[in-house]
C-alpha positions in Angstrom: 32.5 -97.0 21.3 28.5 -96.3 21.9 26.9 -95.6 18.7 25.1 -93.1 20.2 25.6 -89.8 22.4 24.9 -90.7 26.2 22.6 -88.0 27.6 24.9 -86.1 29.5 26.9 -85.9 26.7 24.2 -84.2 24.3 23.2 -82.2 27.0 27.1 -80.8 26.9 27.0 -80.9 23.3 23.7 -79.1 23.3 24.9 -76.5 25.8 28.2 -75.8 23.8 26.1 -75.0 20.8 23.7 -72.8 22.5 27.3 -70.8 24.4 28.4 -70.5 20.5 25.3 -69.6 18.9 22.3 -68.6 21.4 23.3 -64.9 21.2 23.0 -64.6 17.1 20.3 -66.5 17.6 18.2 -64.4 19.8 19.2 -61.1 17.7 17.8 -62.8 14.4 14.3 -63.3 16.5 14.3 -60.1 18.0 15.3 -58.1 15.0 12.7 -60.5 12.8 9.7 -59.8 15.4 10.5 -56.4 15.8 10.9 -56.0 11.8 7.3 -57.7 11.6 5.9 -55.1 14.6 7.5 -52.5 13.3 6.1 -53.4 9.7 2.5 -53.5 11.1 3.3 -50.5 13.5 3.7 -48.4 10.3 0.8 -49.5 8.3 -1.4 -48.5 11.4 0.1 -45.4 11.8 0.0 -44.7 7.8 -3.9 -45.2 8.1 -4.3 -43.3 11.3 -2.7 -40.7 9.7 -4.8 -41.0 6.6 -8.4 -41.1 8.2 -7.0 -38.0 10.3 -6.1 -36.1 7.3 -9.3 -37.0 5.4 -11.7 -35.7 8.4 -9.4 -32.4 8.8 -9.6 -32.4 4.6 -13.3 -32.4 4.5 -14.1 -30.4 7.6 -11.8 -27.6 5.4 -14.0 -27.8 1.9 -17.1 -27.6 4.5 -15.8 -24.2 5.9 -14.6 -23.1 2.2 -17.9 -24.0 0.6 -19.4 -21.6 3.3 -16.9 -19.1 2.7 -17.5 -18.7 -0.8 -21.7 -18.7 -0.5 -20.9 -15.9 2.8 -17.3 -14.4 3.0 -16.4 -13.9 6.3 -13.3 -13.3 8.7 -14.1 -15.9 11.0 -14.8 -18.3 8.0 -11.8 -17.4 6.3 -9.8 -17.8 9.7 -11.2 -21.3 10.4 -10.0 -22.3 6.8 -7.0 -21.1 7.0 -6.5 -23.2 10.5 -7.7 -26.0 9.0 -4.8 -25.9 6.0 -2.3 -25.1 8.1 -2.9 -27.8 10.6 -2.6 -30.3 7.3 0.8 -28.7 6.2 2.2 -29.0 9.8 0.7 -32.2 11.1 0.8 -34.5 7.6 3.2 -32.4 5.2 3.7 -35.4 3.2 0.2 -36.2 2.3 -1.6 -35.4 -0.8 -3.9 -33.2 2.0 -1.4 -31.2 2.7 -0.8 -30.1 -1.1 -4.4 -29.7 -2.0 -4.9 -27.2 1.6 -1.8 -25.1 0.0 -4.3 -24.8 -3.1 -6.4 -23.4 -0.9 -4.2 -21.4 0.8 -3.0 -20.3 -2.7 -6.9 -19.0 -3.4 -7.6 -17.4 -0.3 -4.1 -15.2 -0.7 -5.4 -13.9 -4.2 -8.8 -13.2 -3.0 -7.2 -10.8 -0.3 -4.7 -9.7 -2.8 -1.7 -11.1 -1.4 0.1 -12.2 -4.7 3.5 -13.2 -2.7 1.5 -15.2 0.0 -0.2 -17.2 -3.1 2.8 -17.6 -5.1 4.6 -18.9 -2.0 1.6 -21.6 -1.4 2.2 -22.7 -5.3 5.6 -22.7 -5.2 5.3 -25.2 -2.2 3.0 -27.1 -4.0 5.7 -27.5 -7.2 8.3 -28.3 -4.8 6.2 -31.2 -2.7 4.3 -32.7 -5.2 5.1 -35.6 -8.1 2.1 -36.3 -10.0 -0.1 -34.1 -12.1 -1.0 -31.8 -9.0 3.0 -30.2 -9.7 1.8 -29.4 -13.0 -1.9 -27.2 -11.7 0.0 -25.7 -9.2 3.0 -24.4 -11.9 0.3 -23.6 -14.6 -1.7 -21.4 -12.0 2.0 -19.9 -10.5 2.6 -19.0 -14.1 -0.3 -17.5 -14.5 0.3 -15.6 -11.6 3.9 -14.5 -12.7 2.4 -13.5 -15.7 0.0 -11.1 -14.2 3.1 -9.7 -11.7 4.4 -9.3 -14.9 7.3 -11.3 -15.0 6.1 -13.4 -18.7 9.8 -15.0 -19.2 9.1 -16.7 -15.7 6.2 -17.5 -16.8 7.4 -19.2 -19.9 9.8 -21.2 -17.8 7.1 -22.6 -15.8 5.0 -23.4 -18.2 7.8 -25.3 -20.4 8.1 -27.5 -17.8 4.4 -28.4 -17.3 3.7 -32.2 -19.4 0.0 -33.3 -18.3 -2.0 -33.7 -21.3 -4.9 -32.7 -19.3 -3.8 -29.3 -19.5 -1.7 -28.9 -22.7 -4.7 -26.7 -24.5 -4.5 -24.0 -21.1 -1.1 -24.2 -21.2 -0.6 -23.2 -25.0 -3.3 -20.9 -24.6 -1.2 -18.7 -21.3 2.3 -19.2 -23.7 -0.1 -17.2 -26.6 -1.3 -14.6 -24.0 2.4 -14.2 -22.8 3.9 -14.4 -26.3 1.2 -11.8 -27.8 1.9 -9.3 -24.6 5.2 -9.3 -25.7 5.0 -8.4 -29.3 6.3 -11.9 -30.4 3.0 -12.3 -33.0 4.7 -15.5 -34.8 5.3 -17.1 -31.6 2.2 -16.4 -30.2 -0.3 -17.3 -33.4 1.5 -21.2 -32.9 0.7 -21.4 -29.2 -2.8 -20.5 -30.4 -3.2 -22.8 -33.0 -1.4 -25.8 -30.6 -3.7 -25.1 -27.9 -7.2 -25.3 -30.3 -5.2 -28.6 -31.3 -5.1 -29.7 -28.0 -8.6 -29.1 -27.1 -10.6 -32.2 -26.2 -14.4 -32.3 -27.3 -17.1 -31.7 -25.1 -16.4 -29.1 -22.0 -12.9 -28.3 -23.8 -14.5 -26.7 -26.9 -16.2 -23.7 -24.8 -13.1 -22.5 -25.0 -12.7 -22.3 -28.6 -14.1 -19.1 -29.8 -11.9 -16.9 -27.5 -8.8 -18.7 -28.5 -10.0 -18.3 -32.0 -10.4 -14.4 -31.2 -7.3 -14.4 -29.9 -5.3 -16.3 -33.0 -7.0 -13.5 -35.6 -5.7 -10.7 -33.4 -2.1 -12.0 -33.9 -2.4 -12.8 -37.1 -0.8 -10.6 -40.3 -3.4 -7.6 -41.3 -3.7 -9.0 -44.7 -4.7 -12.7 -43.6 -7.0 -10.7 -40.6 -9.1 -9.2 -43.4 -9.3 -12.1 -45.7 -10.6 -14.0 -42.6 -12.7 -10.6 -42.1 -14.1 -10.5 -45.9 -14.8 -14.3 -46.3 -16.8 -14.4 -43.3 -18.9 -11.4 -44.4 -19.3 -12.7 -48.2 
């Protein structure tokens, strides 16, 4: 017996393998090379889609920043295109979300409470980060002002950024006081001149103080009163 395979016979041997196993072999190529072209596919499109987003983003704060200095309709119509071409074209971005803000502010200017609560609610719904949290604390604030102050409540309970914990306390106070809940409203107070951070935060400190003495029991109101005029 020949201690080796004559040609012919690893050619056979050769195309036997290939009749077994050349099929499963081609598919674990193709579907590697299109896994690593698809891969690289996406990451151009994510970026495409980014840089688009981006120049339709800024070309949107140009037209708002001129809006605010001049209101006007075709200003306001242009801004309005711009946002809705974000929320149709890239709804999944972080563009998108910001130009329902917008959206949100241009509804209230014009007095369209439902058109800006819809924009927020949108904003809640889409978003998972801190921006979910502005967008409920403003539709709260909104609620509030329709108001509906238990929805309001609900909202806010929700709301967890620390960046906003003082605003937040402060709105449950207003909410809490407009309801005749003093007790509940005088700890919202003090929790949100807890929560205030120095610096910028502690502007807001004298009208939240104004606020707590108006809640709080006549007899501790003029104590506060009398010590501050001995």
């Amino acid at each position: 017996m020949a201690d080796h395979l004559s040609d012919e016979e690893q050619l056979e041997a050769l195309k036997r393998w290939w009749q077994q196993n050349g099929v499963q072999l081609l598919l674990v190529i193709a579907l590697t090379a299109a896994g690593w072209f698809g891969w690289h596919w996406w990451q151009d499109r994510q970026a495409a889609i980014a840089a688009d987003s981006a120049v339709v983003y800024n070309a949107m704060l140009d037209r708002l920043g001129e809006w605010q200095r001049e209101p006007t309709d075709e200003g306001r119509q242009s801004i309005v295109s711009y946002a809705r071409t974000l929320k149709d074209t890239h709804p999944n971005s972080q563009y998108a979300r910001y130009a329902s803000l917008v959206l949100a502010r241009i509804a209230l200017a014009e007095g369209d409470a439902a058109g800006a609560a819809t924009e927020l609610q949108w904003v809640v719904d889409q978003a998972d980060d801190a921006l979910k949290d502005i967008a409920r604390y403003r539709l709260a604030r909104l609620e509030f002002a329709n108001g509906d102050g238990d929805r309001a409540l609900g909202l806010l309970s929700q709301n967890t950024s620390p960046e906003l914990a003082a605003l937040v306390a402060e709105l449950k106070g207003d909410i809490h006081a407009s309801q005749g809940d003093n007790a509940a409203a005088r700890a919202s107070y003090q929790s949100a001149l807890e929560q205030l951070v120095t610096g910028a935060g502690q502007s807001a400190r004298p009208m939240i103080e104004l606020k707590l003495n108006q809640v709080m029991p006549a007899e501790d109101s003029t104590q506060d009163a009398d010590e501050e005029g001995a």
